[in-house]
N, C-alpha and C positions, 0 to 999 in steps of 0.2 A: 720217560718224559715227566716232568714236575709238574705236581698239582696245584693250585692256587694256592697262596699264601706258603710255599715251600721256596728254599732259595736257590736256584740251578747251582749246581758243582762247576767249580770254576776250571775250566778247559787249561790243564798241563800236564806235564811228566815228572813224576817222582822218580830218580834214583834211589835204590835201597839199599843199605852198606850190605856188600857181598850177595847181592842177589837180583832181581829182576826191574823194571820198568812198569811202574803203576800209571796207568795212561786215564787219565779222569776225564771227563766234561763229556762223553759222546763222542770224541773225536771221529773221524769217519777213519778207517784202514786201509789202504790199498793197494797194489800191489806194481810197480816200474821195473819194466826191463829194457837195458840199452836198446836201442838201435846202432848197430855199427854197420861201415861200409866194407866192401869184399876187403876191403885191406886193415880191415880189422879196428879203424878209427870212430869213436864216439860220434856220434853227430845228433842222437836227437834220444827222449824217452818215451816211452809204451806206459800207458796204462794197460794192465790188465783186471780187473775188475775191483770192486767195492765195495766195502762189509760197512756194515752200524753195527755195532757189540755193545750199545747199550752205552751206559754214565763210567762202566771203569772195567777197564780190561787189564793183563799179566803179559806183558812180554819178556821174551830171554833175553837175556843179558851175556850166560855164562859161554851160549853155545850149544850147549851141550844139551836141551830139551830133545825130547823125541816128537815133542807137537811143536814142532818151532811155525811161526813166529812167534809161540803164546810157552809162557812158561810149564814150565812141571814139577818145578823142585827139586832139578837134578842139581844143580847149581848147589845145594845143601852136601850132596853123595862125593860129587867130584872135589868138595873144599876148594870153590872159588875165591879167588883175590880178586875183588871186583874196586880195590881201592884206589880214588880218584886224584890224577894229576894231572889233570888237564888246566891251565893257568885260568884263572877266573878273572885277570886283570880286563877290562876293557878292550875291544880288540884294537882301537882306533889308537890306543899304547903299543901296540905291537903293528901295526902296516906300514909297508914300505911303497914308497912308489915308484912304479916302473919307468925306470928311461926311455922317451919316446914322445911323440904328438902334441901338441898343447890342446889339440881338438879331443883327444882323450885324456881323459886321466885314471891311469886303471891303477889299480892298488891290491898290495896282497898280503895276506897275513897266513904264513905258511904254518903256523900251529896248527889250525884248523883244517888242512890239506888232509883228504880222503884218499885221494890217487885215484879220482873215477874217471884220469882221462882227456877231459874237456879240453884240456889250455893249450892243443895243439893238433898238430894232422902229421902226414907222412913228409909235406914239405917246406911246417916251419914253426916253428915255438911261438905261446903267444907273446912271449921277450921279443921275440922277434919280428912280428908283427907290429907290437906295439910302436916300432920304431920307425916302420912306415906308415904310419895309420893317419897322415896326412889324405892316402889316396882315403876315400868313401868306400872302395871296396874292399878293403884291407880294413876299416873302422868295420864296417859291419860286422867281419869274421868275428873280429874281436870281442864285440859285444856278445853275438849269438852262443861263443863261449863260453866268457862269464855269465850272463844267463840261465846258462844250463849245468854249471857247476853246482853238486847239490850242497855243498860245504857250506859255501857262503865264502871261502877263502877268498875269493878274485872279485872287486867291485869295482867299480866303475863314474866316472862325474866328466861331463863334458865342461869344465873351466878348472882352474886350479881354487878352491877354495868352494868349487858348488857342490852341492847334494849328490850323495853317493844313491845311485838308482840302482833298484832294487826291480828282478822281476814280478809280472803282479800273479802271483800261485795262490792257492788254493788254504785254507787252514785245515791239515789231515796230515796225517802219519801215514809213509809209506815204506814195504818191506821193499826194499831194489833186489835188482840182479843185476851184476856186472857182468859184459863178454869180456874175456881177457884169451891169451893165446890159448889157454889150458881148458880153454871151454866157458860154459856160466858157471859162475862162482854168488856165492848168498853175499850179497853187498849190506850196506850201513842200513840202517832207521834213518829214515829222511825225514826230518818234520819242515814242514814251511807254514808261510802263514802267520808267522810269529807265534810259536807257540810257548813260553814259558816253560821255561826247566830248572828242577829244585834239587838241588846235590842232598845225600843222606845227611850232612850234617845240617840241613834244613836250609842252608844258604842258597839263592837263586844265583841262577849263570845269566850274564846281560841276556837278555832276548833280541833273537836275530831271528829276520825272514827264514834263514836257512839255516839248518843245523845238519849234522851228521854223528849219529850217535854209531856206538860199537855195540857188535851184536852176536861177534864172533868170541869174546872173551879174551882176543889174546893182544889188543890195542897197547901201545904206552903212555898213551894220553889218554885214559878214562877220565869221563865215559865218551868221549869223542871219539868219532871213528879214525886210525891213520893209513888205513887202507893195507891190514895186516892180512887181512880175509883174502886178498889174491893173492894171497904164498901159496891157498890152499884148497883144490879144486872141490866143491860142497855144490850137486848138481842144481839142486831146488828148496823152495820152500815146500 
């Protein structure tokens, strides 16, 4: 906590060339694991409990820690390429909008796609949805989706030209776990909240409600996550 006349550290995420995640301002930590149905489909998240770590905490980046979610400097041993390509353009330059509803307008910018899942079930795509989302019950789905997409990839505006709505979460860093066939698997860094993110070469990424960063080190989009971590079964944090 800061004492009078001291100025609080301002709440974001530092990239570091080739190495870990400097998390400032107190952010809180916590920890989401899926909810899936016996048929194996996404439907909701789990909190699993809560840390304060203080004004600035070390997360991995490479993978490859043995105290994961928190760094150890293995990322130095293994000669990480933690070097960032993920487009910095705005993302509202890259979304496309879905064919379907004028009661919806849902919108997606597949760079940012994590593959956690959300934008469908066992009996329809949310493309496919969207196309009926005339019925109210088929809008809901759709929403309840993009909602719980941790990317931010898939948003949402009930008129063509109105505000893209955002769910209202929480400002905290969460490590996930994804259910996939192969079991749980250590899913992205999820920040919500809006939290500001600063690439090593000191540049910021627009800030979005929703981010997904890579934590598994083997993404192609750094530091974004592209949902490379379910190739590979990594039981827990």
């Amino acid at each position: 906590m800061s004492t009078e006349g001291e100025n609080p550290i301002e709440k974001k995420i530092i990239v570091t060339e080739d190495g870990p995640y400097f998390v400032l301002g107190g952010l809180l930590l916590v920890h989401k694991m899926q909810v899936v149905s016996e048929c194996g489909e996404p439907l909701a998240w789990k909190t699993e409990g809560a840390r304060e770590l203080g004004e600035c905490y070390v997360l991995c980046r490479c993978g490859n820690s043995h105290e994961k979610p928190f760094c150890d400097g293995t990322h130095c041993k293994v000669e990480f390429d933690g070097r960032e390509t993920a487009d910095t353009r705005p993302k509202a330059e890259r979304q496309v909008v879905l064919p379907g509803s004028e009661k919806i307008i849902v919108r997606r910018d597949q760079s940012l796609c994590s593959k956690s899942g959300f934008c469908g079930n066992r009996l329809a795509t949310i493309d496919q949805l969207v196309l009926g989302a005339d019925d109210p019950n088929l809008r809901s789905q759709v929403i309840a989706m993009i909602e719980r997409c941790p990317s931010g990839a898939l948003t949402y505006a009930l008129e063509m030209g109105g505000e893209q709505i955002e769910p209202d979460l929480p400002r905290q860093v969460a490590v996930t776990t994804d259910i996939t066939s192969q079991g749980a698997v250590r899913g992205a860094l999820w920040l919500s909240g809006g939290i500001p993110v600063e690439r090593a070469d000191g540049q910021p990424f627009e800030t979005r409600s929703r981010v997904t960063l890579c934590c598994c080190g083997r993404s192609e989009n750094k530091p974004l996550c592209d949902g490379k971590h379910r190739d590979k079964q990594v039981t827990s944090y």
